[in-house]
C-alpha positions in Angstrom: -21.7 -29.3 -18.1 -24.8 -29.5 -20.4 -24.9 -30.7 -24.0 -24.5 -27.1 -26.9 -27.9 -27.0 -28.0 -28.0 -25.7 -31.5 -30.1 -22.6 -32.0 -31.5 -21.5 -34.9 -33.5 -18.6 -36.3 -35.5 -18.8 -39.6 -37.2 -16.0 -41.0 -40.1 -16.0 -43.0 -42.9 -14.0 -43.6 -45.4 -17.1 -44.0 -43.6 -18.3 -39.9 -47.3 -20.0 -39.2 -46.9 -22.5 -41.9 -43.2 -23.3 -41.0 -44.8 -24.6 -38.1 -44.7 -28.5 -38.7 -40.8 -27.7 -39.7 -40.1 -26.1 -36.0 -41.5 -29.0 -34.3 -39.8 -31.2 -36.1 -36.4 -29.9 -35.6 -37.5 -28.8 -31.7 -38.1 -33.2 -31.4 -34.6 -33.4 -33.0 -32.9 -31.1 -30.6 -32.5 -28.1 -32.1 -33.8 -24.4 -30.9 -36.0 -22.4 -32.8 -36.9 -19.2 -32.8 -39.2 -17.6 -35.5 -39.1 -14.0 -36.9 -41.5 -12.2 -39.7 -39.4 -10.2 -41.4 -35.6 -9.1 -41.3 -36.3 -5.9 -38.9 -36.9 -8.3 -35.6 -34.6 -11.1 -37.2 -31.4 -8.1 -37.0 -32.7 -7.3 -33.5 -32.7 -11.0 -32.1 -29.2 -11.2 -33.7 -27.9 -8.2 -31.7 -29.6 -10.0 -28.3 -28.4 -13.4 -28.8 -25.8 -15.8 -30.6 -27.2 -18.3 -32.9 -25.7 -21.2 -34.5 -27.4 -20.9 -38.2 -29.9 -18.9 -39.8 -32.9 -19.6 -41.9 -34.0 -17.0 -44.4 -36.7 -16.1 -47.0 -35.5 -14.0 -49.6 -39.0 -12.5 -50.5 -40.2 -10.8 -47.4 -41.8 -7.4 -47.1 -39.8 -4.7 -46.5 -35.7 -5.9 -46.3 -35.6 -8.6 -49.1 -33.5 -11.6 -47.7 -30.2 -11.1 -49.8 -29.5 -7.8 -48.3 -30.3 -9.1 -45.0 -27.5 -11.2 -45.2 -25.1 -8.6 -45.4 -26.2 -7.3 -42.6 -26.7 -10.5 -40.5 -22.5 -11.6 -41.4 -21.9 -8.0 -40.1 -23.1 -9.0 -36.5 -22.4 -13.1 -37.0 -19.3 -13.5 -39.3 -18.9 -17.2 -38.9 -23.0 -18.0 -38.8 -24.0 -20.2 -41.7 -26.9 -18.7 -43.7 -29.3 -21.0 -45.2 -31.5 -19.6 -48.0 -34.9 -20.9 -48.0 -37.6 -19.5 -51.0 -39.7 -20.1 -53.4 -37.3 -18.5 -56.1 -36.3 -20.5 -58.6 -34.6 -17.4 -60.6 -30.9 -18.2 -61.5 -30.4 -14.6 -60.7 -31.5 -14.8 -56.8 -29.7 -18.3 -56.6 -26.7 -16.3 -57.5 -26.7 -13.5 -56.0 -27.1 -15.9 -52.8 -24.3 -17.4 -53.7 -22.0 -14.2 -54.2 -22.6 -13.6 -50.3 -20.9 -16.9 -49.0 -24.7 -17.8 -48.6 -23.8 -22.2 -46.9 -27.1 -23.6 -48.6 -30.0 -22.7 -51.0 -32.8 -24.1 -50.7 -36.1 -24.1 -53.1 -39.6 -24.3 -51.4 -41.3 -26.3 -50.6 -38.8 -28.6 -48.5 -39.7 -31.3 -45.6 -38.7 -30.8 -42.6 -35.8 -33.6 -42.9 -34.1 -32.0 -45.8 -33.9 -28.7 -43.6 -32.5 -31.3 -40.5 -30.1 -32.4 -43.5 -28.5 -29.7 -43.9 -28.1 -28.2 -40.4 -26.5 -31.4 -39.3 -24.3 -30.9 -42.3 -23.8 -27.2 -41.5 -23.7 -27.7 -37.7 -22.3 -31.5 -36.8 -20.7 -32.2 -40.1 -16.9 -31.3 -39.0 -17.8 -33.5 -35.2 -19.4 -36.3 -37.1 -16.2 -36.1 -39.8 -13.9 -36.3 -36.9 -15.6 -38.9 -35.0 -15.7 -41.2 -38.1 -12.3 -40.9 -38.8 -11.5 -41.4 -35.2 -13.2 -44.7 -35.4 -11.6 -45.9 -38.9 -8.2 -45.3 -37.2 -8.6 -47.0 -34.3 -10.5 -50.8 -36.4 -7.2 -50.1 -38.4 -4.4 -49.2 -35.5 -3.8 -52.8 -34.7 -3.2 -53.9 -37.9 -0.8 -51.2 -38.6 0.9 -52.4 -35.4 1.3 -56.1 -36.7 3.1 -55.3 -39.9 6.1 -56.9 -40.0 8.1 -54.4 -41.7 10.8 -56.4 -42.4 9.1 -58.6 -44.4 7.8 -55.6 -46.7 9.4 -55.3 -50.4 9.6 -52.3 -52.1 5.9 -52.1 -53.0 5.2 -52.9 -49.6 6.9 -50.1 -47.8 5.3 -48.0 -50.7 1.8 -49.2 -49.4 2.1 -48.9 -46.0 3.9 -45.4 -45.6 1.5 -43.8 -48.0 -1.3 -45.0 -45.6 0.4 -43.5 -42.5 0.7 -40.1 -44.4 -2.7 -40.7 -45.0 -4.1 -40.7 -41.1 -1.8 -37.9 -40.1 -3.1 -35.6 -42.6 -6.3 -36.9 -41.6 -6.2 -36.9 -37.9 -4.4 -33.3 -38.0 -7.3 -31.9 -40.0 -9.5 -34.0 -37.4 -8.0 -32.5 -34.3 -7.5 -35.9 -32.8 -4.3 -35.1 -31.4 -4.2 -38.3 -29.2 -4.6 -40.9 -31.8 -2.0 -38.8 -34.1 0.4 -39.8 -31.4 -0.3 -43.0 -31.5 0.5 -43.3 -35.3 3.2 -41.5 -34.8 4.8 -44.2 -32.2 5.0 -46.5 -34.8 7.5 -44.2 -36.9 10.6 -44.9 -34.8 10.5 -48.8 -35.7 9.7 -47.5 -39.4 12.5 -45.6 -40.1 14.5 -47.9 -38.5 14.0 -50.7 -40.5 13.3 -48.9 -43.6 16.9 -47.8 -43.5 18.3 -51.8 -43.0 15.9 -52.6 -46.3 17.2 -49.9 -48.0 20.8 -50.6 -46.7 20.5 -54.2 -48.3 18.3 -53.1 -51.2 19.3 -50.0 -53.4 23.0 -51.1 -54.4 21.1 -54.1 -55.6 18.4 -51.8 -57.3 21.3 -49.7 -59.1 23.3 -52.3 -60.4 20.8 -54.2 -61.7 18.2 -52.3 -63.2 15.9 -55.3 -65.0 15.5 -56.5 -61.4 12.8 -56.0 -59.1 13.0 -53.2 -58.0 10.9 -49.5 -57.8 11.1 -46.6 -59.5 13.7 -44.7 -59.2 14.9 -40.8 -59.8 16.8 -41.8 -63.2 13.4 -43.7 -65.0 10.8 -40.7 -63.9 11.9 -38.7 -67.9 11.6 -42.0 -69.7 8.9 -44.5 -68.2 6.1 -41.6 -66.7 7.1 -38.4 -69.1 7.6 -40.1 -72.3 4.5 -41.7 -72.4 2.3 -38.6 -72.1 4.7 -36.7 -74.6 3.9 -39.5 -76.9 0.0 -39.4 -76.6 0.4 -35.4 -76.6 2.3 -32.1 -78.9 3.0 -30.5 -75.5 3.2 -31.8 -71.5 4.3 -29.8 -68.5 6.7 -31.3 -66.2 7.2 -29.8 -62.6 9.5 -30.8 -60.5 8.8 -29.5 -56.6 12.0 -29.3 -54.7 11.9 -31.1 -51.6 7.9 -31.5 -51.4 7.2 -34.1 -49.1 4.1 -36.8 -49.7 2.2 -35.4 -46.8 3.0 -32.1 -48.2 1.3 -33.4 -51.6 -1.3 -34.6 -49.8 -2.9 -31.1 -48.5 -2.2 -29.4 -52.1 -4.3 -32.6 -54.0 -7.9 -31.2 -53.0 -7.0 -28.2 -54.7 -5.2 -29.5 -57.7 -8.3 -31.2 -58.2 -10.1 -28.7 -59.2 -9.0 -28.0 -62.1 -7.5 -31.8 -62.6 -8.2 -35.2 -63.1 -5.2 -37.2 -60.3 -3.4 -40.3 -60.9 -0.8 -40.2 -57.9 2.2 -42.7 -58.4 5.3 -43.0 -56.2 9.2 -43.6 -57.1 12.4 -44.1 -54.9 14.6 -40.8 -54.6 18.7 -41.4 -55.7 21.0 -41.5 -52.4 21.9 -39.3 -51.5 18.9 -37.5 -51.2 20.0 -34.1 -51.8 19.7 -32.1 -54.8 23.1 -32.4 -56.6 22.1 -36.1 -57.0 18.3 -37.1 -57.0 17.6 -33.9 -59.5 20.3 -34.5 -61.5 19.5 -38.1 -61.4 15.8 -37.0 -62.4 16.3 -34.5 -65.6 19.6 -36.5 -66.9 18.3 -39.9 -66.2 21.7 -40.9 -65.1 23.3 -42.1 -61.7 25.8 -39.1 -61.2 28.7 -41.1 -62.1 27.4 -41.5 -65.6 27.1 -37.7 -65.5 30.3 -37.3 -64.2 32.0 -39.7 -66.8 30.0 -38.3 -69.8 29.7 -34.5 -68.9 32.8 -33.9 -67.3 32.3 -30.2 -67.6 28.6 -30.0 -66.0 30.1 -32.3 -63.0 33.5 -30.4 -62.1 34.7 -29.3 -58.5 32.3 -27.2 -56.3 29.8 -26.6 -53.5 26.3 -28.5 -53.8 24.5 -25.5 -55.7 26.8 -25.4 -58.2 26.2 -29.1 -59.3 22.8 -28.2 -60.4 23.6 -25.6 -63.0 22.8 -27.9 -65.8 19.4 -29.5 -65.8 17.9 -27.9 -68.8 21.1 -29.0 -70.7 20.6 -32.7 -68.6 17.1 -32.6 -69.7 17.5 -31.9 -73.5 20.3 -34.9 -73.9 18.2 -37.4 -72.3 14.9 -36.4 -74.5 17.1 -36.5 -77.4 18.6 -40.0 -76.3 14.8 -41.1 -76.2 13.0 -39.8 -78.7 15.3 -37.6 -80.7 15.4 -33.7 -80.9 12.3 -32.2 -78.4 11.8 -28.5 -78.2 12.1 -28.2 -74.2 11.3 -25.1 -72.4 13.0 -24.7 -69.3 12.0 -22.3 -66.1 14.0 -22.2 -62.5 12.1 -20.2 -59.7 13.8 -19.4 -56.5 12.6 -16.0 -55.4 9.7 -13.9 -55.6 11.2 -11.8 -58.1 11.1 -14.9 -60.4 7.5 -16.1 -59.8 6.1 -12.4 -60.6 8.2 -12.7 -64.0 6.6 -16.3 -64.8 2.7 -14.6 -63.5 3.9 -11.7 -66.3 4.9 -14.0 -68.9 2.5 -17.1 -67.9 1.0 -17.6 -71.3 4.2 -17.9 -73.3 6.0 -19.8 -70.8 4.4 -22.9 -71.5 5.1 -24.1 -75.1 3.1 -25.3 -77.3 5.2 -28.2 -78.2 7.4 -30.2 -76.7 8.0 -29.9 -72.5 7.7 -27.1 -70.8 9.7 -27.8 -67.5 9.8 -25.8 -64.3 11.6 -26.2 -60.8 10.1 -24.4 -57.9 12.1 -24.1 -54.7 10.1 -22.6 -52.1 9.6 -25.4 -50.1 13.4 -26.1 -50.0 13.9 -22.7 -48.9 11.2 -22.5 -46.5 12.9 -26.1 -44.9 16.2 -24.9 -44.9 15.6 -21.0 -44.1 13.7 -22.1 -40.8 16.7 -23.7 -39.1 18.2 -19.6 -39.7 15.0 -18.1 -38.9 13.4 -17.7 -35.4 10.2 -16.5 -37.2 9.8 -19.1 -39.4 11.0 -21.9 -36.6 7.6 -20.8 -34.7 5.5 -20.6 -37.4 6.5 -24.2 -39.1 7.0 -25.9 -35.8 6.6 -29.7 -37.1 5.2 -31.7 -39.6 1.9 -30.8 -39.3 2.1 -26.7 -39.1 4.7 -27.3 -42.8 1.6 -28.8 -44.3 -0.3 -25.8 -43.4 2.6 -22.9 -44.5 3.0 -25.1 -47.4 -0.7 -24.8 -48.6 -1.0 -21.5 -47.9 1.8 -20.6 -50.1 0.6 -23.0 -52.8 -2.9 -20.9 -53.2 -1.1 -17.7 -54.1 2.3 -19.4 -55.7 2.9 -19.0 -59.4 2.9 -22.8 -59.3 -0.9 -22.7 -58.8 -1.2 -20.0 -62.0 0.8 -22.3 -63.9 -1.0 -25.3 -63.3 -4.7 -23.6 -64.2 -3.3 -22.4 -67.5 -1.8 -25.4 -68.1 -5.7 -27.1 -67.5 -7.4 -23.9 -69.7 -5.4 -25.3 -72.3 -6.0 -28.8 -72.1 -2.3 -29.7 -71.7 -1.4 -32.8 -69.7 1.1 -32.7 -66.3 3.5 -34.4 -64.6 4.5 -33.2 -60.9 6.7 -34.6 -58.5 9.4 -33.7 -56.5 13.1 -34.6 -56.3 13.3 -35.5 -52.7 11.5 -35.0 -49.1 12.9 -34.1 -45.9 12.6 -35.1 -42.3 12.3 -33.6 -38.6 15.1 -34.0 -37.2 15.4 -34.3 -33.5 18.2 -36.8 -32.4 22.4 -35.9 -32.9 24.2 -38.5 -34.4 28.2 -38.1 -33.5 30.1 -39.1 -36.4 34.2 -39.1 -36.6 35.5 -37.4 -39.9 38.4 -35.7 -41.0 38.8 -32.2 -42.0 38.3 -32.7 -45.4 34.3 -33.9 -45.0 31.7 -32.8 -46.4 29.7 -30.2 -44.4 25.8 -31.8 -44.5 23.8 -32.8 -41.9 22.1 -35.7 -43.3 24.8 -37.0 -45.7 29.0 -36.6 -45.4 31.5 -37.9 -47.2 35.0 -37.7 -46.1 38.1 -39.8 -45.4 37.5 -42.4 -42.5 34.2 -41.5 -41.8 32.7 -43.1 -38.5 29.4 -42.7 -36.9 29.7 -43.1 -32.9 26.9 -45.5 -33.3 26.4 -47.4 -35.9 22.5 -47.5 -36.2 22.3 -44.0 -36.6 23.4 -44.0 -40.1 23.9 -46.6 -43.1 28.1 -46.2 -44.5 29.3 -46.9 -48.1 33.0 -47.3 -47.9 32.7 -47.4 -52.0 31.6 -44.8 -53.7 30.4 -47.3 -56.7 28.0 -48.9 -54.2 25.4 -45.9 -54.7 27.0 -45.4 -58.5 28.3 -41.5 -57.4 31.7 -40.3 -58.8 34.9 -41.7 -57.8 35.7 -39.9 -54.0 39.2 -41.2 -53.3 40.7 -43.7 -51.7 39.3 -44.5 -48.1 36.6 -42.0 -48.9 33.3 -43.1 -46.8 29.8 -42.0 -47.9 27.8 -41.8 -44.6 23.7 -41.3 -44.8 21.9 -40.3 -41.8 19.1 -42.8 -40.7 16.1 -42.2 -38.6 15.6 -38.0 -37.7 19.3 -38.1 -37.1 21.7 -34.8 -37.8 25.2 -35.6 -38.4 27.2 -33.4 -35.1 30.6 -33.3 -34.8 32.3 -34.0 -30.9 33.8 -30.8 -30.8 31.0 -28.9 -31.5 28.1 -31.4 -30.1 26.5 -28.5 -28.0 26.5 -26.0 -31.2 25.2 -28.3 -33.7 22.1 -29.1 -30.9 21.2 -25.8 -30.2 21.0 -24.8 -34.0 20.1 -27.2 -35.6 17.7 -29.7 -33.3 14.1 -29.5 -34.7 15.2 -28.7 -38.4 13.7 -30.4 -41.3 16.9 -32.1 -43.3 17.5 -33.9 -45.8 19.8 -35.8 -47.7 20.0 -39.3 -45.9 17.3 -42.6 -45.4 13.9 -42.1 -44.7 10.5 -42.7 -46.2 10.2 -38.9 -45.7 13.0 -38.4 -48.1 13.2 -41.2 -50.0 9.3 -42.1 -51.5 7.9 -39.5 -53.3 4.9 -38.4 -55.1 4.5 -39.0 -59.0 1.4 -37.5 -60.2 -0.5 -37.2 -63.2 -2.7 -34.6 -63.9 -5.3 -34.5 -66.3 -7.1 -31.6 -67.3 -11.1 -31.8 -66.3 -13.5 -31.2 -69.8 
């Protein structure tokens, strides 16, 4: 098959001394053909498919500008280049109010027109192909890490980098090399869950060790300090957004934001009733248990989390005495049109303003009930994409520009990720155990093989609340789901391909800390 050769029409009244330009791009491999005035330029447009047009805005008859309208009705996708002598703010735009791609002030050489239809025409191939190239100098040296030789900081480093080339190879359409990073995940999580197995009931019981971030220091050690330097700060906290996820909704953010991205270690187990908890109280929930009996009592999951604000208030008192804290949950629609109503009082002017979104919670969970949205967020790469298309229209988005009209500084992060899960893990438990799929706590609990998930026969080994004697606490490993033997086949069907969470993973367990800076 032979080589796409780019065409390209440019109209201009003065086409005889454009001359010297069409050569030049003709000896660069580009097609040109030349039109006088926007009557013939429509009419070639209804004959033939070009790749980009060239256009004068001063022309007798049509002026250039309402050529364009016309032009995107017969070419949608066709990037329009304005090329004129006008240097009135006014033309530049009213260019730029039709999605003109370029503007362009005469006289130009021939190689800044070449310039920008590579940019125009090659960029996304030339993009791809560089990024294609990067991956594969660096592939063999993300083979050679010896993982078990990584620290804390270590295993920060390196899976921030490989959540850095699949966004990047997704957006690049290099499907083959994205499988080839993603081979090396299996041998990630596994030994990410024996450091982690060795490592965090080290980390909690000694907290002036070496050791990272966790869930209980985000309030005092990233908060604090920009409440101290400020009158008022934002705090939102992301339920379940995973790094990659963050990584797709940065370019926007920054916008309207200075970044400083961070990362800390999610409480075990990774579910909400413990890492948010562990987040807004800054305790390990067996200090919340012991001193707030009555915000920790008997109940399901959701009713654990009833008490942040109240969690949230004591430890900002504990650190810096009373703080006027404003405090905003949003788990349906009907909640993000009240914040879009009320959007410039609910951020105070003193103090922290804190807000919980859980969309992407709900989207994770309400796909394993939901054919519809199964399809639509079929893997890691297609959640990205749901997730950043709800992002542009969420409340989260509103509230994060009025927090940068006002100047006010913010810190986002999330409480904990989740991962595709794809293999069953059998596990032996007694009626009495707890009903997740990525975490279980019970009486006896055994998984059928033990690689598939870390056990805790103590609950003081991951500093939760007393469970009873012989009590196990059992954490999925890898993109396991806890099944039971008497229901293997059920559990597969509904629940193989879900996004979980609540055990070890870097998926679930290193998350993003960011802080956002309002641009002058």
């Amino acid at each position: 098959m032979a080589p796409h050769v780019n065409s390209v029409l440019w109209v201009d009244d003065e086409a005889e001394l454009l001359e010297s330009h069409r050569l030049f791009l003709t000896e660069k491999g580009y097609r040109v053909q030349m039109a006088r005035n926007a009557s013939d330029a429509l009419e070639l447009l209804r004959q033939h498919a070009f790749d980009a047009l060239l256009l004068d805005e001063q022309m007798p008859g049509m002026r250039g500008i309402a050529m364009v309208r016309e032009a995107r009705e017969l070419a949608p996708t066709m990037p329009v280049v304005m090329v004129t002598k006008s240097e009135e703010d006014s033309t530049l735009r009213e260019a730029l109010g039709q999605d003109v791609s370029e503007y362009l002030v005469k006289p130009v050489t021939p190689r800044q027109v070449q310039a920008v239809l590579t940019r125009l025409l090659e960029g996304p191939r030339i993009r791809s192909q560089a990024i294609a190239r990067r991956f594969v100098e660096r592939f063999r040296a993300l083979e050679a890490v010896r993982l078990k030789d990584l620290d804390w900081r270590g295993w920060t480093e390196h899976y921030a980098e490989l959540v850095q080339w699949d966004v990047e190879l997704t957006a690049a359409g290099e499907s083959g090399l994205n499988a080839s990073l993603r081979a090396l995940f299996p041998a990630m999580h596994r030994d990410f869950a024996a450091f982690i197995g060795d490592g965090y009931p080290r980390w909690v019981h000694d907290l002036d060790g070496d050791r990272p971030p966790l869930s209980v220091d985000v309030v005092g050690e990233f908060l604090m300090p920009a409440l101290g330097d400020h009158r008022a700060v934002v705090f939102i906290v992301v339920d379940c957004l995973r790094l990659d996820q963050w990584k797709v909704l940065e370019p926007i953010v920054a916008q309207a934001f200075e970044i400083d991205t961070a990362h800390y270690f999610g409480l075990l187990p990774t579910a909400t009733p413990y890492a948010r908890n562990g987040l807004f109280s800054g305790l390990f929930p067996a200090e919340i248990a012991e001193r707030f009996p009555a915000w920790w009592g008997e109940g399901d999951d959701e009713s654990l989390n009833q008490h942040e604000r109240d969690l949230l208030v004591e430890q900002l008192r504990h650190l810096r005495g009373e703080t006027p804290v404003r405090y905003h949950k949003i788990t349906s629609a009907l909640d993000s049109d009240e914040l879009e109503r009320h959007l410039t009082t609910s951020i105070a002017a003193e103090g922290v303003s804190a807000f919980v979104f859980n969309f992407v919670d709900l989207l994770t969970h309400g796909r394993s009930e939901s054919a519809i949205l199964y399809e639509v967020a079929r893997d890691e790469a297609a959640l990205r994409q749901l997730t950043e298309q709800w992002f542009r229209r969420s409340a989260l988005w509103s509230v994060l520009r009025e927090a940068a009209r006002r100047g006010l500084p913010v810190l986002l992060t999330s409480d904990h990720g989740s991962i595709h899960c794809n293999t069953p893990a059998t596990v032996f438990a007694k009626k009495d155990a707890t009903a997740n799929l990525r975490y279980k706590m019970g009486e006896d609990l055994r998984p059928e093989r033990p690689e598939q998930a870390l056990v805790f026969t103590e609950a003081a080994q991951l500093r939760l609340p007393p469970q009873g004697h012989r009590v196990n606490t059992a954490l999925a490993t890898g993109d396991g789901f806890f099944v039971y033997p008497t229901k293997l086949r059920e559990y597969q069907q509904r629940y193989r391909g879900s996004f979980l969470h609540g055990g070890v993973s870097p998926e679930e367990v290193i998350l993003p800390l960011v802080h956002l800076t309002p641009r002058r």
